[in-house]
LOTIRO-230260 format. One line per 4 residues: number of its first residue (from 1); their letters; for each residue x, y, z of C-alpha. Coordinates in steps of 0.02 Angstrom, whole numbers, padded with zeros to 5 digits. Each point is the difference from the previous one (the first is absolute). Example, Ala and Ser with C-alpha at 12.3 -4.5 7.8 and 13.67 -1.06 7.14 Angstrom:
<kolmars>
1 = AS = 00615,-00225,00390 | 00069,00172,-00033
</kolmars>
This chain:
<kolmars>
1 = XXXX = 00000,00000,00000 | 00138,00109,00043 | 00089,-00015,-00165 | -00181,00035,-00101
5 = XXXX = -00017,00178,00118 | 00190,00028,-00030 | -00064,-00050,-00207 | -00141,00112,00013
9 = XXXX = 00076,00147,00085 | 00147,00024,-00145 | -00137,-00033,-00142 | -00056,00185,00084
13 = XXXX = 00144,00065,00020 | 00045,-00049,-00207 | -00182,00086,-00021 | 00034,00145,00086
17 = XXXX = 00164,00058,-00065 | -00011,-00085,-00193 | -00186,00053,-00036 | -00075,00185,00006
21 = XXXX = -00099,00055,00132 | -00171,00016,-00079 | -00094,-00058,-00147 | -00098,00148,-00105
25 = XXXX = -00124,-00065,-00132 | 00098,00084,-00168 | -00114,00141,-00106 | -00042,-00107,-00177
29 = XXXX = -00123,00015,-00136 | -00008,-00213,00010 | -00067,-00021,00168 | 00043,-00176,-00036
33 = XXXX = 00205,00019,00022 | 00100,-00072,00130 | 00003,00110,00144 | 00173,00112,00039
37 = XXXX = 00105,-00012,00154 | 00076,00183,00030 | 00108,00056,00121 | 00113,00130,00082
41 = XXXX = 00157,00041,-00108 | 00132,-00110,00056 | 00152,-00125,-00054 | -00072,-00179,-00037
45 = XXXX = 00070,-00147,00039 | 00002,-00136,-00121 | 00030,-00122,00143 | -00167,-00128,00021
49 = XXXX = 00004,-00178,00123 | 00110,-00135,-00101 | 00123,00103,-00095 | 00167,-00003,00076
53 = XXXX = 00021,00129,00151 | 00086,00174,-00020 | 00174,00000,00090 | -00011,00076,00192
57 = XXXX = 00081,00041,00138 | -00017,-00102,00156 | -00159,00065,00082 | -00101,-00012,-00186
61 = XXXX = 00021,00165,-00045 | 00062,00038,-00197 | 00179,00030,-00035 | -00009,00203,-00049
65 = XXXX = 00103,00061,-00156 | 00147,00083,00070 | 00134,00154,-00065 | 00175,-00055,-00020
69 = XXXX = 00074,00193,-00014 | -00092,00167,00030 | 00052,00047,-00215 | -00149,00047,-00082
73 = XXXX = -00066,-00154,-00111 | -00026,00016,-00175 | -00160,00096,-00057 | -00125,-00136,-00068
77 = XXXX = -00164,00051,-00134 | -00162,-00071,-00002 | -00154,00010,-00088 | -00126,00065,00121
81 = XXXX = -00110,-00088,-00107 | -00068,-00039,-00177 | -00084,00072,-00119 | -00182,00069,-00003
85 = XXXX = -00116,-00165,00001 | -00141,00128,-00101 | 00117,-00022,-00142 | -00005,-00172,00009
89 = XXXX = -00068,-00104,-00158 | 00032,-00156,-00094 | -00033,00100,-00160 | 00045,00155,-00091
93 = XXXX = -00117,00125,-00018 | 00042,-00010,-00213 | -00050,-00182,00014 | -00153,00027,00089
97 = XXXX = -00046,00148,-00108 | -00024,00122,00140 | 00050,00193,00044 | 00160,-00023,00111
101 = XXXX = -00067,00142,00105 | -00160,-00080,00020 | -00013,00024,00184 | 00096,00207,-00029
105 = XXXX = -00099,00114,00130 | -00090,-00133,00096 | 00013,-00027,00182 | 00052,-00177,00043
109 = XXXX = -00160,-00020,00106 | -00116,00058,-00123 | 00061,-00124,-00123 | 00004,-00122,00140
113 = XXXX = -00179,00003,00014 | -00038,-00003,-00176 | 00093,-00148,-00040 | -00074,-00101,00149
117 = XXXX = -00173,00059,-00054 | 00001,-00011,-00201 | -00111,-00142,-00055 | 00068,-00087,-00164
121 = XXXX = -00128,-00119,-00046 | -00013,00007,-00182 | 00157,-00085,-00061 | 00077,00129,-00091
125 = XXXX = 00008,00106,00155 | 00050,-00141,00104 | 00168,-00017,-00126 | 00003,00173,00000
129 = XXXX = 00011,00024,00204 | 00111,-00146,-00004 | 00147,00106,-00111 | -00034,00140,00135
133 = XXXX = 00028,-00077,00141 | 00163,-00076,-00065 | 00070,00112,-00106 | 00175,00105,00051
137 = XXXX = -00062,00181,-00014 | 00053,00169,00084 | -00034,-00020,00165 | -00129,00161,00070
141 = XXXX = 00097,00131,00120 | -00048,00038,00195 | 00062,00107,00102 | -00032,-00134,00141
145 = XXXX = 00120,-00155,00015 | -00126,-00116,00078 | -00110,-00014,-00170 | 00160,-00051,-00081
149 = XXXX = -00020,-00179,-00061 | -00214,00020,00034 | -00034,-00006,-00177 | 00114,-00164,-00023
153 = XXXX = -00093,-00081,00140 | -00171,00028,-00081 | 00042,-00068,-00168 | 00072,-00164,00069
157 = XXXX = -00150,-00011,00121 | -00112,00027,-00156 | 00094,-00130,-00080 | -00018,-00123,00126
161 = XXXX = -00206,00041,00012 | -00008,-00024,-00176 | 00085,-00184,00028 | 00129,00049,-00108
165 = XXXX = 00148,-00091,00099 | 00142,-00029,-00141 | -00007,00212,-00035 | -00023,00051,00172
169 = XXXX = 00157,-00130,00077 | 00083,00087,-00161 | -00014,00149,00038 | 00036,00013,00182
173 = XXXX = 00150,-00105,-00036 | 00063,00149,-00133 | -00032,00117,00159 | 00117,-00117,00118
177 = XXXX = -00026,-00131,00137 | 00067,00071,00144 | -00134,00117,00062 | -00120,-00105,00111
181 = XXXX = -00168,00094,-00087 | 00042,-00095,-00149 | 00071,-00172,00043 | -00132,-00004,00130
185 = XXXX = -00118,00002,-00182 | 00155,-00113,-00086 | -00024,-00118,00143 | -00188,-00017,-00034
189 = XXXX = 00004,-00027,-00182 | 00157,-00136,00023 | -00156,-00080,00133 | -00143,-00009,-00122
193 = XXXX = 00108,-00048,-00163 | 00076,-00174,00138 | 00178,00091,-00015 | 00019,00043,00177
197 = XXXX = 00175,-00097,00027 | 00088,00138,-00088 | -00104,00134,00081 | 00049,-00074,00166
201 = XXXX = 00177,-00005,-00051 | 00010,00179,-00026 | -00092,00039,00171 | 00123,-00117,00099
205 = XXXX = 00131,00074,-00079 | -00038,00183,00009 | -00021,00101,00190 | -00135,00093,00024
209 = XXXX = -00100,-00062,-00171 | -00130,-00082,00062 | -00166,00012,-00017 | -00088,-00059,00146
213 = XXXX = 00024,-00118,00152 | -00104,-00131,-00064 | 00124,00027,-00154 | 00159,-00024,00084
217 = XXXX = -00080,-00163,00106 | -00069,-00069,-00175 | 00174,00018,-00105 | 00085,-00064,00158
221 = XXXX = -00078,-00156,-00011 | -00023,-00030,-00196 | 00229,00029,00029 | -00012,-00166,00126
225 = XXXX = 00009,00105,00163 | -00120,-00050,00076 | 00055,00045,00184 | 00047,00180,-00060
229 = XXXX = -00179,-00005,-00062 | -00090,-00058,00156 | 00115,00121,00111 | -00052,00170,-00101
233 = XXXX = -00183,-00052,00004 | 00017,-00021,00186 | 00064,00142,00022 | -00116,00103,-00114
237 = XXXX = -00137,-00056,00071 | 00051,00023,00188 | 00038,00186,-00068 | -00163,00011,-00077
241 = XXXX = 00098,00041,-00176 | -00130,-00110,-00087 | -00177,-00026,-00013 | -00065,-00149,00082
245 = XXXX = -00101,-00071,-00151 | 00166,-00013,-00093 | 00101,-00058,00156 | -00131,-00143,00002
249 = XXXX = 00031,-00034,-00183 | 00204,00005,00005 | -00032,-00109,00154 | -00072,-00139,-00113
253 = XXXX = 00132,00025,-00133 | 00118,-00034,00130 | -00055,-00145,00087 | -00035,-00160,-00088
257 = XXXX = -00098,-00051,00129 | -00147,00104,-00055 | -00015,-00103,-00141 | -00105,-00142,00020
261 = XXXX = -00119,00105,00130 | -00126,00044,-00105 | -00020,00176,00052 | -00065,00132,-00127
265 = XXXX = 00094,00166,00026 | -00104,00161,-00006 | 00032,00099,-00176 | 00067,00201,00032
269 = XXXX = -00135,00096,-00075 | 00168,00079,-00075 | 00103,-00137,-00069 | 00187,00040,-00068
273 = XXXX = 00112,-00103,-00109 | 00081,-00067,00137 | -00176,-00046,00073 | -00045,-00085,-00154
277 = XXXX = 00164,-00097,00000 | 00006,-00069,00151 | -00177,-00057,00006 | 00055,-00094,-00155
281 = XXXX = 00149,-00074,00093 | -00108,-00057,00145 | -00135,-00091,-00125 | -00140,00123,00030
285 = XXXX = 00032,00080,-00187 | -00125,00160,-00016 | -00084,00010,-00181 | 00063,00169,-00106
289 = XXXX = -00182,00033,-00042 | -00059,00122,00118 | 00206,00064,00021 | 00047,00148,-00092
293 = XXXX = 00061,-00031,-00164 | 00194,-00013,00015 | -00041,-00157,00106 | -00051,-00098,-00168
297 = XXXX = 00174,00008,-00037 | 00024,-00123,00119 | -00106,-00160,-00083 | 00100,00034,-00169
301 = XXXX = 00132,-00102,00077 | 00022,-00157,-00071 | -00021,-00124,00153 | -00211,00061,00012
305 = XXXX = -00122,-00079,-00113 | -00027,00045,-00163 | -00177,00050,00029 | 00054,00134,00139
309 = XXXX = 00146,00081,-00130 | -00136,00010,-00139 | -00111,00100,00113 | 00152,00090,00072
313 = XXXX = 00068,00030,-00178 | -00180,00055,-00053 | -00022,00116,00146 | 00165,00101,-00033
317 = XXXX = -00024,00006,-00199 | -00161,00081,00028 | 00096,00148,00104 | 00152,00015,-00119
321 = XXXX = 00111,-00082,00139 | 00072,-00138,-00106 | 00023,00000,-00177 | -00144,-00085,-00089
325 = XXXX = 00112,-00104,-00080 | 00038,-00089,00167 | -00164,-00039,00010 | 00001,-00076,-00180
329 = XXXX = 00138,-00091,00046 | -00096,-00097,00132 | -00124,-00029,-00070 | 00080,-00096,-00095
333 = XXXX = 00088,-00108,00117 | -00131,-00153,00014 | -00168,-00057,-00065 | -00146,00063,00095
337 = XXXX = -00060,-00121,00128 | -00173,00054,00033 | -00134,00110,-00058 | -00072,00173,00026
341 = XXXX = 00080,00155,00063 | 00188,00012,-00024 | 00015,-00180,-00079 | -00121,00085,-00146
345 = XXXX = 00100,00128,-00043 | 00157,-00113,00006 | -00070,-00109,-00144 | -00059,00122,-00107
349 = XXXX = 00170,00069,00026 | 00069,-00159,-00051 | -00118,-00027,-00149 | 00043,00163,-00071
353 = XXXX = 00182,-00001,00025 | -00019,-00169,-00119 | -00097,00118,-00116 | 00133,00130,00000
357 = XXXX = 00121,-00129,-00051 | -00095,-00068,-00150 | -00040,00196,-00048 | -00203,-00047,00029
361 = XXXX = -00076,00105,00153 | -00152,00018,-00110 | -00085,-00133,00156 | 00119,00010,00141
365 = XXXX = 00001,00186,00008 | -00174,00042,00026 | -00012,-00136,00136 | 00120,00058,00094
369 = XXXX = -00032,00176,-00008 | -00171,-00034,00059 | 00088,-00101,00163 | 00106,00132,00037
373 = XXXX = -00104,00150,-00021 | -00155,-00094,00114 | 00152,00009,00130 | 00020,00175,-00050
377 = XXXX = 00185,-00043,-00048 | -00021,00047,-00198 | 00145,00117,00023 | 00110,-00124,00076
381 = XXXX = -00054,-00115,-00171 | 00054,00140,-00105 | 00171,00040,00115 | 00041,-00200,-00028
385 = XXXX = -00044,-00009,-00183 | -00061,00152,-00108 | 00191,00027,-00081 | -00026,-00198,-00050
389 = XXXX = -00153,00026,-00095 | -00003,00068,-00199 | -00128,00159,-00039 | -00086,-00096,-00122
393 = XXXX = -00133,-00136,-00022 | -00183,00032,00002 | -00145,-00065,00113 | 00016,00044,00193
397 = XXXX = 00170,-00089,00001 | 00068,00163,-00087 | -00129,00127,00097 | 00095,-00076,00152
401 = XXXX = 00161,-00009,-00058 | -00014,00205,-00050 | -00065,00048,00174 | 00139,-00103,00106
405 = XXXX = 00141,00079,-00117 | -00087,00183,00013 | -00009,-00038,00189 | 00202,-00027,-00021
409 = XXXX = 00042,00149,-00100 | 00022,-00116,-00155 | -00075,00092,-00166 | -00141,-00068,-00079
413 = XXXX = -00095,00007,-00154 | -00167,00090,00074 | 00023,00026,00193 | -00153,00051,00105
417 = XXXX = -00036,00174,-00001 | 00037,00096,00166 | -00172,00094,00086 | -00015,00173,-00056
421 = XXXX = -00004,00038,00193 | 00168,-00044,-00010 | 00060,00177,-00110 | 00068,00139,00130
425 = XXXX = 00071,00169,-00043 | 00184,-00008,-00005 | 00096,00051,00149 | 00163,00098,00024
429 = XXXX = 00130,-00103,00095 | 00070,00076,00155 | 00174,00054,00036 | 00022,-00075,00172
433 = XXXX = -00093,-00114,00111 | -00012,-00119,-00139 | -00012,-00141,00108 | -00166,00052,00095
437 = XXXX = -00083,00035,-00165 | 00038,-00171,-00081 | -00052,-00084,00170 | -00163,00109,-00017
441 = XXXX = -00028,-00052,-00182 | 00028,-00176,00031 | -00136,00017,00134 | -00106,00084,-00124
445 = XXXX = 00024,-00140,-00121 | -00070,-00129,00129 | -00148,00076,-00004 | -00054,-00069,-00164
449 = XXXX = 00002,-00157,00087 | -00163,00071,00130 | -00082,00073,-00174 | 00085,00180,00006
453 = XXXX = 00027,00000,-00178 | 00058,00197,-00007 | 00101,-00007,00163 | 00103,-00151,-00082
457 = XXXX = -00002,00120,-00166 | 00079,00134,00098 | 00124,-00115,00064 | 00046,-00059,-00162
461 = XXXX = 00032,00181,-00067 | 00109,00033,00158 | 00103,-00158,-00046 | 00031,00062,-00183
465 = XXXX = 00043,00163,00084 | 00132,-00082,00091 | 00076,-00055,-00150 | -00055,-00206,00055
469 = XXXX = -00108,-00025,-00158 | 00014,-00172,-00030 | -00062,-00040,00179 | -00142,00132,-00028
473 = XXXX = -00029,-00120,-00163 | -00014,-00150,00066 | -00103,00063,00149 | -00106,00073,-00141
477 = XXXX = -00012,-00186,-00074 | -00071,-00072,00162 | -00106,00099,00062 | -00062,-00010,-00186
481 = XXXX = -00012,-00199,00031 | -00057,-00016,00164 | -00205,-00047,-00055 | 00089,-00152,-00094
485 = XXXX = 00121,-00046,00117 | -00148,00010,00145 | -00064,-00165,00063 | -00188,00077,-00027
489 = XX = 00017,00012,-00175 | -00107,-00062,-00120
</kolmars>
């Protein structure tokens, strides 16, 4: 007993001096991220139970650095830090076909709450949004440090909201992984995509990096050290540095002998990553279903069923998260083995890809556009096959083929006419602020989507303004095919 007190009492001690003193829940647009751990200022050690023990002097206290002569040492530089994450982008703004200066006399709040507030439904918006958020443009000026890096924070945060995990782990990575803001989001992505051995790598490697408690007691554990793991939850817990739900859950991830008990754990009405991950690891899996989108991620992988990808893979093509073509791609994988609902749309999938091959989509097609747009997924049809399909033909085969290539921006012979509703004066660009007027328009665009015919118009002519034509184009197109593409159509 006396050597589990003496155990107990240095697993607080470790707690106390290797862990900060409180736990604040971090300020995010995804209410579903990992909580952060923050501190006082202070050196970190990178010193944890198991690795081998700093050299001291007798009485445990560390060996201090000390001066061999009273010269003056040599003057060393360093960075302070790097540069502004605002600027950040995994594309130029040539590439993308935007201003540079998009976001030029904008506050970085302002733009903050734009971005998180935009909707981007239509797809050509949601592609649109997409180059915004990761684009390398001029970041805005502020005369107060503390917005700096606000902007950056809201596009990856829209990023991950949007499900888009390859773009958003891209572009924090182009910012750098050593601010605990964004491998705290880093950390979360690694979780849902089932890479979380090199996320915990990182963490154990880096002081001061990680994301939460729970975080630190997970990768401890997942790197085989298992007492290290068991000693910070301890102590966490005896400090009150984590919530008890969660304590209760690490508890069962820690000790096999929950296994065969039977006991159902109680679900966080807030479930994180991590959350998600260890209930997965302790067999009580939750379903992605009613989870935010970026969760779907997760039943891509390879070792779930092929069932649970297909709906996974059909849930993010609908958003723009994945390409469609990933979605094709499974689809393809295996004959379907039932009927109705995602098995239906598989085999017409199937049937037409044969079609495709033998140049004959004169059957196939119309079947399976009339699957996918009863699912309301005839955009996701036209995403996975439109440039596949020739502009000529006659019969419905060729009235189809002509709407799924004008939905792509493809030319065809005689595209549908766009609503007269549609025509707007023509608007003078401005010369700053750029940013908050193309997040405006986009809005304004969105509204075609409720029926506002001459908001979306307006929208359109603030696009063109903007010098983004071709988006305003293809926006034009959709909203022009939206009766077609519309499961009620007759």
């Amino acid at each position: 007993m006396t050597d589990l007190r003496t155990y107990l009492h240095s697993a607080m001690l470790i707690a106390c001096f290797s862990l900060p003193a409180a736990a604040q829940e971090p300020l995010s647009a995804s209410d579903w991220l990992s909580g952060s751990v923050r501190g006082p200022q202070r050196e970190a050690s990178a010193w944890r139970p198991g690795d081998e023990r700093p050299p001291t002097v007798p009485g445990g206290r560390s060996i201090k650095p000390v001066a061999e002569s009273g010269l003056v040492g040599p003057v060393q530089v360093t960075r302070l830090d790097g540069g502004d994450p605002d600027a950040a982008g995994i594309s130029t703004a040539r590439r993308a076909g935007l201003p540079p200066d998009l976001w030029l006399g904008s506050d970085p709040e302002t733009l903050t709450g734009l971005i998180l507030r935009t909707p981007a439904r239509l797809p050509a918006m949601t592609a649109l949004l997409d180059r915004v958020l990761t684009t390398q443009l001029i970041p805005p000026q502020t005369q107060n440090p503390g917005k700096r890096g606000q902007l950056f924070m809201a596009r990856a945060d829209r990023l991950l909201d949007m499900g888009a995990l390859n773009r958003a782990q891209a572009l924090l990575i182009a910012a750098g992984q050593n601010d605990p803001e964004i491998f705290r989001r880093l950390f979360d992505i690694a979780l849902l995509e089932g890479d979380e051995a090199r996320a915990c790598d990182i963490m154990n490697t880096t002081p001061g990096i990680a994301p939460s408690f729970a975080a630190r007691v997970f990768c401890l554990a997942q790197t085989g050290d298992w007492a290290a793991a068991a000693i910070s939850l301890h102590g966490a817990e005896a400090l009150g540095l984590i919530e008890e739900k969660q304590a209760v859950l690490l508890t069962h991830f820690l000790d096999d002998a929950f296994v065969d008990d039977g006991q159902e754990l109680e679900i966080n009405d807030r479930i994180s990553p991590l959350d998600f991950r260890i209930h997965e690891a302790i067999g009580q899996p939750l379903p992605t279903a009613p989870l935010p989108i970026a969760f779907a991620h997760s039943d891509l992988r390879l070792n779930n069923g092929w069932k649970a990808r297909l709906e996974a893979a059909e849930r993010l093509a609908r958003a723009g998260s994945i390409p469609a073509a990933d979605l094709r791609a499974i689809y393809a994988e295996q004959k379907p083995a039932a009927s109705g609902g995602v098995w239906e749309r598989t085999g017409a999938m199937r049937t037409l890809e044969a079609a495709l091959a033998n140049n004959d989509p004169a059957v196939a097609l119309p079947a399976a556009f009339d699957q996918f747009r009863q699912a309301n997924m005839a955009d996701v049809l036209a995403a996975m096959i439109a440039k596949d399909l020739p502009d000529s033909g006659e019969g419905r085969a060729a009235e189809i083929t002509r709407w799924l290539r004008q939905w792509q921006g493809l030319l065809v012979a005689t595209p549908v006419p766009a609503p007269e509703m549609l025509t707007a004066e023509a608007v003078t660009a401005p010369e700053t602020q750029k940013g908050e007027v193309l997040l405006a328009a986009m809005a304004d665009v969105d509204a075609a989507l409720d029926g506002d015919l001459a908001r979306a118009g307006r929208g359109l002519a603030t696009l063109r303004a903007l010098g983004l034509k071709g988006d305003a184009d293809l926006a034009q197109a959709q909203i022009s095919l939206l009766p077609v593409m519309s499961p009620e159509y007759q």
